[in-house]
C-alpha positions as CSV (number, residue, x, y, z in Angstrom):
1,X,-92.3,-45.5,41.2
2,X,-90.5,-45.9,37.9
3,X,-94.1,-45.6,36.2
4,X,-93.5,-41.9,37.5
5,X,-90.1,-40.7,35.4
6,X,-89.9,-38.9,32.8
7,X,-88.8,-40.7,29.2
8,X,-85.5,-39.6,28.5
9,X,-86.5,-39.0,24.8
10,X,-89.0,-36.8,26.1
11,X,-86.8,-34.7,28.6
12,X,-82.9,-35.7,29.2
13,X,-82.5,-33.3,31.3
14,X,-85.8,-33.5,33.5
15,X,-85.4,-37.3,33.8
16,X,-81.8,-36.7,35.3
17,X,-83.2,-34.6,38.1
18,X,-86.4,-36.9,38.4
19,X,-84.5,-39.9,38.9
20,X,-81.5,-38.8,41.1
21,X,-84.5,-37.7,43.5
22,X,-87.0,-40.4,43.1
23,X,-84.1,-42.7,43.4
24,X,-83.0,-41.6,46.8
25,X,-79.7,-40.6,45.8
26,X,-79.5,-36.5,46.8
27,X,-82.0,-33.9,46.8
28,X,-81.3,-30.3,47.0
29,X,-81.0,-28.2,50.1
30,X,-82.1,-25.0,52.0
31,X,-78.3,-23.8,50.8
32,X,-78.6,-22.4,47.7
33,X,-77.0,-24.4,45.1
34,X,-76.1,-27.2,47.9
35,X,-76.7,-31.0,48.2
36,X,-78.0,-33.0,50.2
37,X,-76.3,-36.6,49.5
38,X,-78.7,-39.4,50.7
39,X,-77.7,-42.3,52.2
40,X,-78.4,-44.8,49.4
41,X,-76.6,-42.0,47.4
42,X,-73.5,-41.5,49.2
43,X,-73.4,-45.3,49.8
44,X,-72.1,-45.7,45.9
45,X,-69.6,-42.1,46.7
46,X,-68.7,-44.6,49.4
47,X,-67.3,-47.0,46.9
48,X,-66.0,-45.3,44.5
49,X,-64.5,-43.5,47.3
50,X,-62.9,-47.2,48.6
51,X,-61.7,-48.2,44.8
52,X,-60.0,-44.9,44.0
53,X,-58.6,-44.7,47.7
54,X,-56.5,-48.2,47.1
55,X,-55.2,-47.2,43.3
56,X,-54.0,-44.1,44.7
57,X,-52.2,-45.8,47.8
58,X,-51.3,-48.4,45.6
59,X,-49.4,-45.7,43.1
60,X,-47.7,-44.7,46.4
61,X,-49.4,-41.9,47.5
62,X,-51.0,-40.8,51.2
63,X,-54.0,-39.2,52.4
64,X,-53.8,-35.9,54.5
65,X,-56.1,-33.2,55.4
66,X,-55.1,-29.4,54.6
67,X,-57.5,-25.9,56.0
68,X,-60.9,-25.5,54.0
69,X,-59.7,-21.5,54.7
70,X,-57.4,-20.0,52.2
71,X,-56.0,-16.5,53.4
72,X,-56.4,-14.1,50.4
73,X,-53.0,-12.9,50.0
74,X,-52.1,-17.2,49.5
75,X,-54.7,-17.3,47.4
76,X,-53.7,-14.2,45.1
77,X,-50.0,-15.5,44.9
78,X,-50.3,-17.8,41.9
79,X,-52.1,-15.3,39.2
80,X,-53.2,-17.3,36.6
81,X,-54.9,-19.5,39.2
82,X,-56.6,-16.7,41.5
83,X,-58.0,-15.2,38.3
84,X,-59.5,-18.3,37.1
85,X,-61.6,-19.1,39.9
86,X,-61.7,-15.4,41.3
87,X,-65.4,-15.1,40.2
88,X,-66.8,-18.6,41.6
89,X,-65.0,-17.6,45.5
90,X,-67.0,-17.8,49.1
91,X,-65.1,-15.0,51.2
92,X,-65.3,-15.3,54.6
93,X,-65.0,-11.4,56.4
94,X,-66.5,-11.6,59.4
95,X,-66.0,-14.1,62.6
96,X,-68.5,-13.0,64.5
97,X,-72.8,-12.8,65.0
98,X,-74.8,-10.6,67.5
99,X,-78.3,-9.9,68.4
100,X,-79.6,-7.1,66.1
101,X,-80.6,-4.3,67.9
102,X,-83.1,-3.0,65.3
103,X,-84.5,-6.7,64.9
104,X,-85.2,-8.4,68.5
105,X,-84.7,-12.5,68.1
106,X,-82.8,-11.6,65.1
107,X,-78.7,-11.9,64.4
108,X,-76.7,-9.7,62.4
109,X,-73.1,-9.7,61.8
110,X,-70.8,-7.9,64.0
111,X,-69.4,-5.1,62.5
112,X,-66.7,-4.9,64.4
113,X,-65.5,-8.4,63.8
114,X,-64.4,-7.9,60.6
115,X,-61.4,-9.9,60.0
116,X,-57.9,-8.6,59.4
117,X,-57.2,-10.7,56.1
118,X,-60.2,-12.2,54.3
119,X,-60.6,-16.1,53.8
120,X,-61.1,-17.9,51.0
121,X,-63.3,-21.4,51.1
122,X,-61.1,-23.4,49.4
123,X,-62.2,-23.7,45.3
124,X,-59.3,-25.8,45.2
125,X,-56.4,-26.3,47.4
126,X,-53.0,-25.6,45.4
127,X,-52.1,-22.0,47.8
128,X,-52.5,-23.4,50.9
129,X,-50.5,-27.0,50.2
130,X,-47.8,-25.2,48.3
131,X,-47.6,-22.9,51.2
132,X,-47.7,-25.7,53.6
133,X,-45.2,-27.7,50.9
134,X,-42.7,-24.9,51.7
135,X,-41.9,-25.8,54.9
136,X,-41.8,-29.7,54.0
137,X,-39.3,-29.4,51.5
138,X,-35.2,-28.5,52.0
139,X,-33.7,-31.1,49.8
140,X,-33.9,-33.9,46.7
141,X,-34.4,-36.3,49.7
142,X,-37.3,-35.0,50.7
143,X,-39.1,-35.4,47.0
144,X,-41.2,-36.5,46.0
145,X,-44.5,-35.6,47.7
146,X,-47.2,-37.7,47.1
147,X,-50.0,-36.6,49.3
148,X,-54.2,-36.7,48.4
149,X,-57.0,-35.6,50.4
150,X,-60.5,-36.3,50.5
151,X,-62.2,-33.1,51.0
152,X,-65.4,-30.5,50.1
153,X,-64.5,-27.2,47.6
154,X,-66.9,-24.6,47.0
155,X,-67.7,-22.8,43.7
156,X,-70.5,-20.3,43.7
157,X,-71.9,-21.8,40.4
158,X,-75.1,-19.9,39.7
159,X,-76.7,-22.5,37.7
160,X,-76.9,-25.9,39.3
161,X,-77.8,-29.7,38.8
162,X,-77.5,-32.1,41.6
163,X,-73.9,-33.6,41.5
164,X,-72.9,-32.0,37.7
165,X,-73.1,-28.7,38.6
166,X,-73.2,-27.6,42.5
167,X,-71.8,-24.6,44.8
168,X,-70.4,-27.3,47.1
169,X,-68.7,-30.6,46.6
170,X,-67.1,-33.4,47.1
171,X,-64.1,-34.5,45.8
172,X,-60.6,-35.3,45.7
173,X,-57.4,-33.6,45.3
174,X,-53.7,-35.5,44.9
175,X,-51.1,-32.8,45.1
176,X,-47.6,-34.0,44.0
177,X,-43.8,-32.2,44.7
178,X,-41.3,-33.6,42.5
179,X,-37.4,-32.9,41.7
180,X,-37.4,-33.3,37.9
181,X,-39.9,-32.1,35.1
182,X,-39.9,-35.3,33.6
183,X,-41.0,-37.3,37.2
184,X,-44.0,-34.7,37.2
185,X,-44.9,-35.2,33.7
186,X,-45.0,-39.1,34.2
187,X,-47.3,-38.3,37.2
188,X,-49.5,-36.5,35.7
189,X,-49.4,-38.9,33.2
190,X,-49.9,-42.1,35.5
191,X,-52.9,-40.2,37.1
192,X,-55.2,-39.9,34.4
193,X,-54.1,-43.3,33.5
194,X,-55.7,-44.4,37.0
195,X,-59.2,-42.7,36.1
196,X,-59.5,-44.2,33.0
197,X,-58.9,-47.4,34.7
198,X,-61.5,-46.9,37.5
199,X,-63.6,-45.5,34.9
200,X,-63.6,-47.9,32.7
201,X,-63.3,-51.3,35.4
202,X,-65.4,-49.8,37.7
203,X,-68.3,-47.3,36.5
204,X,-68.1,-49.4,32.9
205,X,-67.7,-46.5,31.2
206,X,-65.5,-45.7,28.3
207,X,-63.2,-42.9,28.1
208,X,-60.7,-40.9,25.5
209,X,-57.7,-40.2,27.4
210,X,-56.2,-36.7,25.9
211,X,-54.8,-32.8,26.9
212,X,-56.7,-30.1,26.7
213,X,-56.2,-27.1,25.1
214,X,-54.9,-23.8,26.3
215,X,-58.0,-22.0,26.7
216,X,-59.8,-25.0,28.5
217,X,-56.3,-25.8,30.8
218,X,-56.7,-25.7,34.4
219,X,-55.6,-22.2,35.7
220,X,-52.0,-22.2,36.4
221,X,-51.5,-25.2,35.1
222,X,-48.7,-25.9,31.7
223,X,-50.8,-28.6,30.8
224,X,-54.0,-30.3,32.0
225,X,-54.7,-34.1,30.7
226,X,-58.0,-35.3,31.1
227,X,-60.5,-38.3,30.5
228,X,-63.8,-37.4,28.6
229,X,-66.9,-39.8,28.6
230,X,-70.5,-39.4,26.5
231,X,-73.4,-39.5,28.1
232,X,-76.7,-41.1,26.6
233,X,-78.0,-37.3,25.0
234,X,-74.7,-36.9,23.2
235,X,-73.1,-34.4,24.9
236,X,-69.8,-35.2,26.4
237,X,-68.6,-34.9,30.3
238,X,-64.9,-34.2,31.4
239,X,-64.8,-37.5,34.4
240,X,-61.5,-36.6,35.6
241,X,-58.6,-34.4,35.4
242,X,-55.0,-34.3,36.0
243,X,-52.9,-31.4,36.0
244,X,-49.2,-30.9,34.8
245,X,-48.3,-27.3,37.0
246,X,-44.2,-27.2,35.8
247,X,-42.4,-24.8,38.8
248,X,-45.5,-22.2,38.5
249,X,-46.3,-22.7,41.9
250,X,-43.3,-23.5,43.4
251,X,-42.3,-19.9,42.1
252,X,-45.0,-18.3,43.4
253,X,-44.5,-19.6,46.7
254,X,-40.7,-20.0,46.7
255,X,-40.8,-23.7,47.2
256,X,-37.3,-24.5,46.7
257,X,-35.0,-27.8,47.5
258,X,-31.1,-28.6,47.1
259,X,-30.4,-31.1,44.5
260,X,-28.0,-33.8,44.5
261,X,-25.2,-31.6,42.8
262,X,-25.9,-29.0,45.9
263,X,-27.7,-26.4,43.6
264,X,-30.8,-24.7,44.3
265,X,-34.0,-25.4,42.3
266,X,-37.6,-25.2,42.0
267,X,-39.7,-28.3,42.6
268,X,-41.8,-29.4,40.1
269,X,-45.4,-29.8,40.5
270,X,-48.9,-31.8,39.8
271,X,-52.1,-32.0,41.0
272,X,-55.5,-33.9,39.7
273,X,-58.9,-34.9,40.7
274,X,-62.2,-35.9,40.3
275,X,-65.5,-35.6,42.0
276,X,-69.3,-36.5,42.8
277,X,-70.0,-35.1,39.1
278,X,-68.8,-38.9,38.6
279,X,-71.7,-39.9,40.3
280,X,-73.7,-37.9,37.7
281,X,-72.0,-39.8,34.7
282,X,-72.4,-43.2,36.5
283,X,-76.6,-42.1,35.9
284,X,-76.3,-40.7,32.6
285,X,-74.4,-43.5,31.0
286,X,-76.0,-46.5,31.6
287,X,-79.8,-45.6,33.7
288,X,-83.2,-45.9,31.4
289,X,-86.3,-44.9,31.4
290,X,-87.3,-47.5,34.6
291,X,-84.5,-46.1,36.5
292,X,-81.0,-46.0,38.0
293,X,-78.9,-49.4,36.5
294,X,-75.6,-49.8,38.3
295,X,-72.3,-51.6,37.3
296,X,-71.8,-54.6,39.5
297,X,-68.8,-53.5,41.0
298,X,-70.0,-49.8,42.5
299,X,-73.7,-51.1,43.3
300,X,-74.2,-50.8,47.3
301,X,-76.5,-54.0,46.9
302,X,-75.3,-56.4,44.1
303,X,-78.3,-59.0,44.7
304,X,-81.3,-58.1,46.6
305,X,-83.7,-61.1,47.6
306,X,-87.7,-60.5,47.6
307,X,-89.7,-63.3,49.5
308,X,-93.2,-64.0,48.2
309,X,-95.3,-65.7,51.1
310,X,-98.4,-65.6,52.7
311,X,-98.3,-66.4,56.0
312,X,-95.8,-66.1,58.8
313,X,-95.1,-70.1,58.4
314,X,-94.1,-69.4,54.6
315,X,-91.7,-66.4,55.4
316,X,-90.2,-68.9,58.4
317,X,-89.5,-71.2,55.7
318,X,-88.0,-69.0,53.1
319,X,-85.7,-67.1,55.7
320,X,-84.3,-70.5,56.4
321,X,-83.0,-71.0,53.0
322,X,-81.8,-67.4,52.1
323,X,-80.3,-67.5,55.0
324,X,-78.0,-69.6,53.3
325,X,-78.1,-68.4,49.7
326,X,-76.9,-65.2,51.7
327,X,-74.2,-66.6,53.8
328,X,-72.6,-68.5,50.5
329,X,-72.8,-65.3,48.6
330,X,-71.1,-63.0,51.1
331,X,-68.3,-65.4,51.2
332,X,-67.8,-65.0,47.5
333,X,-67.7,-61.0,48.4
334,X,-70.9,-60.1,46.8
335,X,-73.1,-57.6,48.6
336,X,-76.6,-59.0,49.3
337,X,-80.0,-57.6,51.1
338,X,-82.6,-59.2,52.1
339,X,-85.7,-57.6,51.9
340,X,-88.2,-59.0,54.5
341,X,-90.0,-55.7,55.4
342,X,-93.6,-56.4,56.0
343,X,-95.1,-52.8,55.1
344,X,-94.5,-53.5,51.4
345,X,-96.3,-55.6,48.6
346,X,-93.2,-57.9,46.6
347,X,-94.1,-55.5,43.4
348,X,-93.8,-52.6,45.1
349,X,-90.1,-53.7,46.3
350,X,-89.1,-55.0,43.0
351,X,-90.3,-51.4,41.8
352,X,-88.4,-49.5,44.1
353,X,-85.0,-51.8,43.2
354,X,-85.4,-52.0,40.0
355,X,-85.4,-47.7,40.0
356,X,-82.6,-47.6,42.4
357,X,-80.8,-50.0,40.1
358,X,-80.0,-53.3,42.1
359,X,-77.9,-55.4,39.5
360,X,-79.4,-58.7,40.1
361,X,-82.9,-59.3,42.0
362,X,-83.7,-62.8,43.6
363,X,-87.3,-63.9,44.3
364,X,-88.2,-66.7,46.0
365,X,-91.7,-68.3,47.3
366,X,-93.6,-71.9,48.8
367,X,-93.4,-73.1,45.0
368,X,-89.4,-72.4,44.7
369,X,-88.7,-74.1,48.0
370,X,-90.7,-76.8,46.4
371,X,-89.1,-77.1,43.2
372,X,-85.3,-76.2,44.7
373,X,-85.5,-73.0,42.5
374,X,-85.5,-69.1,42.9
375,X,-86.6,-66.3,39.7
376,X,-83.4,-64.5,39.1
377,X,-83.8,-60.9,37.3
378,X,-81.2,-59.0,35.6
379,X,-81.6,-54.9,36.3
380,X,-79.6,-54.5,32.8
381,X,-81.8,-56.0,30.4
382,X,-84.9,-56.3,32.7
383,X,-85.0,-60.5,31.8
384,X,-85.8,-63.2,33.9
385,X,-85.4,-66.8,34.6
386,X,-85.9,-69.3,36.8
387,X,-83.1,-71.5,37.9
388,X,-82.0,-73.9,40.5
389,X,-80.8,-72.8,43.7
390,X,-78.1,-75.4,43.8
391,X,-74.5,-74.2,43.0
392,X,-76.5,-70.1,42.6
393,X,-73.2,-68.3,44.4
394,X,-71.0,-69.6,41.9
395,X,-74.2,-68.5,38.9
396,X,-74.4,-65.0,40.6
397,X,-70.9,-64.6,40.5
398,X,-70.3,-64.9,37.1
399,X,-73.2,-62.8,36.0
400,X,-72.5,-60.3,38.0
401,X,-69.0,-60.0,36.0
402,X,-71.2,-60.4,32.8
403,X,-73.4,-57.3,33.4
404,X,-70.3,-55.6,34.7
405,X,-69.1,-56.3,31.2
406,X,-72.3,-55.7,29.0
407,X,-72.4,-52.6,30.4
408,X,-69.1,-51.1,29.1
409,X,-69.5,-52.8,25.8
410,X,-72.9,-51.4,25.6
411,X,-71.7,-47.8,26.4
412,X,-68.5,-48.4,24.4
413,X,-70.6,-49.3,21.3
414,X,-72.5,-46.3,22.0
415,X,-69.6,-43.9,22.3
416,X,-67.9,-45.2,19.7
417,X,-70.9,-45.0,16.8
418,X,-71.0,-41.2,17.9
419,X,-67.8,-40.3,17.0
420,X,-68.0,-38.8,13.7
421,X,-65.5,-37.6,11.5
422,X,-65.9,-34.0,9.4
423,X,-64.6,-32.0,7.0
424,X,-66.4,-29.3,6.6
425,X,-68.5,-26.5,8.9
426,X,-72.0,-26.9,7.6
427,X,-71.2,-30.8,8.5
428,X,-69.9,-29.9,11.5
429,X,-73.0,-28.1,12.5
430,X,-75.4,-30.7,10.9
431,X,-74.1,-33.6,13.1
432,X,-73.8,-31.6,16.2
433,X,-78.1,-30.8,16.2
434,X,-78.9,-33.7,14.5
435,X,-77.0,-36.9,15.7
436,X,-75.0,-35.4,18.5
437,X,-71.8,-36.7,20.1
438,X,-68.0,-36.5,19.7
439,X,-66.4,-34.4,16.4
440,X,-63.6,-35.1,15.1
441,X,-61.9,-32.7,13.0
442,X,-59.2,-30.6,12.3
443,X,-58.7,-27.4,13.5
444,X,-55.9,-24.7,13.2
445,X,-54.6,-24.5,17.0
446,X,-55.8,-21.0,17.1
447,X,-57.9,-19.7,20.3
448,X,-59.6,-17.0,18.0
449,X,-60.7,-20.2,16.1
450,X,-61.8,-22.4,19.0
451,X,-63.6,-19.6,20.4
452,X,-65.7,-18.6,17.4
453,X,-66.6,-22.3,16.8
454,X,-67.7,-22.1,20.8
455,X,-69.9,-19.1,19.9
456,X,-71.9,-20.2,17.0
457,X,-72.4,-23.9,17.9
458,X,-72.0,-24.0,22.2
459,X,-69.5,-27.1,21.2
460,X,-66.0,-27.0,22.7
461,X,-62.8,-28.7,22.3
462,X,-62.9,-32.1,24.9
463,X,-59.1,-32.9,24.4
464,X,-56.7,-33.7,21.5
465,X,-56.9,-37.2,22.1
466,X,-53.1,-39.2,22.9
467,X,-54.0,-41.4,20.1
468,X,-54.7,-38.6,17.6
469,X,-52.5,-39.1,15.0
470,X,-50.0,-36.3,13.2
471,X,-52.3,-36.1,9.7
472,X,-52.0,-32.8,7.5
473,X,-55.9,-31.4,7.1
474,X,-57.5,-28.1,6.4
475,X,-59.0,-26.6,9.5
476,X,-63.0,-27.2,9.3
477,X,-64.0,-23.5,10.4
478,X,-60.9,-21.0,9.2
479,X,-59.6,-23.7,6.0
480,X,-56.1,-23.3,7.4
481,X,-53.6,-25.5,7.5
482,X,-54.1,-28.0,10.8
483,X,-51.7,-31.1,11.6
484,X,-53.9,-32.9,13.4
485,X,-57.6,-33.9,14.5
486,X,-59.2,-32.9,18.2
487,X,-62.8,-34.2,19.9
488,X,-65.5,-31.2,19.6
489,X,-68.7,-31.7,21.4
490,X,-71.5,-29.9,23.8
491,X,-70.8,-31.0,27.4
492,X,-72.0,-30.8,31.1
């Protein structure tokens, strides 16, 4: 199987789609542009899913469901946001099909079922909530709103990847009401905190926490704070998002509430979110050229155990032990399949779990049960060693959390010996072909600069990291004054 993928110095890009397919995880669809998310696939959504669910419940919010349909004029009434996702909108006109009269067996829409007002599929679900929000909220005692929901978005992207880049997704969307600037600031805040903790606990990947700039804000949004990873080719990939919105649309839709000294005000608002594209940074941070390798604590199957036997007698004897090794390691909460299917040789199993990127791999045959051993194989490092079969939960358990951790160091290492500080443009230029990664350098705060910079090298401005620090430099494209450093790089 793995024999089969492209090497990613060869072809990043064609071993990405190679392996999310050979792996099992999605494949495209007759929809143009669409998914389709494959069990094993949606089994690690699934827990990411789970993780993120209980920080965000945990933070005190709740999950609800809103209308995928988004009347036009709700769309429209928040400008800045309808203009910045005007051009990627599904419009639904029409609620009705008939046989084609010209075309026998054929349908065609009804021309006479055009709707009244046309409907948006939802790109994102600020008009409709805020709409809905309206009728929720009278007074400070009703604030704040804390709600999430798990949902799918559509964004007619015409170039697509499977889960980077596709015309539907899934995702989610938290959507806060609040009675003060500063509670909706520290939301905002809090929230990309809680990515860059799942990020970095969960898919053991490191992030730089930072605000983006004007030009690369969320539309509608007075500020948008973000997490940015680095993926194994350099380029950089925005994992989550979290969006300071101020009163914009609490204006737009006249979402008002009496405060406590009786006045009337505007509420203030957030929203953030993040979506199967994290499922595309999970693959490009840490997979290799054998296949998909998964943290520990996001892999569907943490342990898989292979018996090797011969006869029917053999296999008897081996279930009889795993049976064990398999009760003693669920009761440690560690997720463990046993694969006993007779229509597959051991290497071809080991093949197909080592490409869909089963952390730890136990195999066991006549001599093990003999010798009171098993081979244990770690997907991370591809190594292997026999050891005893004694005391293995409590082994397993604690090398699960070391590859949970080798991972993140290993990426962190990565990340961190491509960031690369410049002064100048031809340098600039120089380690964006040649060694890729993050940029950092100085630059004037203007958009005519960002833009131009965007234009001759395709790299744009990540975020302006929290931890950048207030420094005095000379801009490295315009030689103007600039009072601090932000991330440049290419990105998905």
């Amino acid at each position: 199987m793995s024999k089969n993928l492209t090497k990613r110095a060869e072809d990043y890009s064609k071993w990405y789609n190679e392996l999310v397919v050979k792996a099992d995880l999605a494949e495209n669809s007759a929809v143009r542009g669409c998914m389709v998310i494959k069990p094993y696939g949606y089994a690690i959504w699934e827990k990411m899913q789970a993780e993120l669910d209980k920080m965000f419940k945990a933070t005190g919010h709740q999950n609800a469901y809103f209308p995928l349909f988004v009347p036009k004029s709700l769309f429209e009434a928040e400008e800045k946001n309808a203009e910045g996702f005007a051009k990627e909108c599904a419009v639904v006109t029409h609620y009705r099909l008939q046989n084609d009269p010209d075309d026998p067996g054929k349908l065609r829409v009804d021309p006479d079922a055009k709707l009244e007002e046309e409907l948006v599929v939802r790109p994102t679900s600020e008009a409709i909530i805020w709409n809905t929000y309206k009728g929720w909220i009278q007074s400070y005692r009703d604030l704040p709103i804390l709600i999430n929901q798990w949902a799918n978005v559509v964004r007619w992207e015409m170039r697509t990847r499977l889960f980077l880049r596709t015309a539907e997704f899934l995702w989610q969307e938290g959507h806060t009401a609040h009675a003060t600037k500063t509670e909706a600031i520290a939301e905002t805040e809090q929230m990309n905190n809680v990515y860059a903790d799942f990020a970095e606990n969960f898919m053991a990947i490191p992030v730089i926490k930072g605000v983006k700039t004007e030009s690369e804000r969320f539309a509608g949004a007075i500020d948008t704070h973000c997490i940015e990873a680095l993926m194994q080719d350099g380029k950089a990939l925005q994992a989550g998002t979290s969006h300071f919105l101020g009163q914009n649309f609490a204006k737009a839709f006249d979402v008002k509430f009496t405060n406590k000294e009786g006045k009337q005000d505007h509420v203030w608002a957030t929203s953030w979110g993040v979506s199967t594209r994290l499922m595309g940074a999970l693959i490009m941070t840490h997979s290799d050229d054998q296949g998909l390798v998964l943290p520990p604590n996001l892999a569907p199957n943490q342990v898989v155990i292979v018996p090797i036997y011969r006869n029917d007698e053999q296999l008897a004897a081996i279930k009889k032990v795993v049976s064990k090794v398999k009760s003693d390691l669920e009761s440690k909460n560690i997720s463990v399949k046993f694969d006993d299917r007779d229509t597959y040789r051991p290497g071809a199993k080991f093949a197909q779990h080592e490409l869909q990127g089963v952390p730890l791999r136990i195999a066991i045959g006549p001599k093990d049960l003999e010798n009171g051993t098993v081979e244990l194989a770690r997907r991370d490092t591809l190594t292997k060693e026999v050891v005893s079969i004694e005391g293995i939960e409590g082994k397993i358990s604690k090398l699960l959390k070391t590859i949970q951790n080798d991972l993140f160091k290993k990426a962190q290492k990565f990340r961190d010996e491509h960031i690369t500080e410049v002064e100048d443009f031809e340098m600039f230029k120089k380690v964006l072909e040649t060694k890729t990664g993050f940029i950092s350098a100085h630059w004037d705060g203007t958009v005519e600069t960002e833009n131009k910079i965007k234009e001759l090298t395709k790299a744009t401005i990540r975020c302006i990291p929290y931890d950048s620090k207030i420094e005095e430099g000379r801009c490295v494209f315009s030689g103007n004054v600039s009072k601090q450093r932000v991330l440049f790089a290419k990105a998905y």
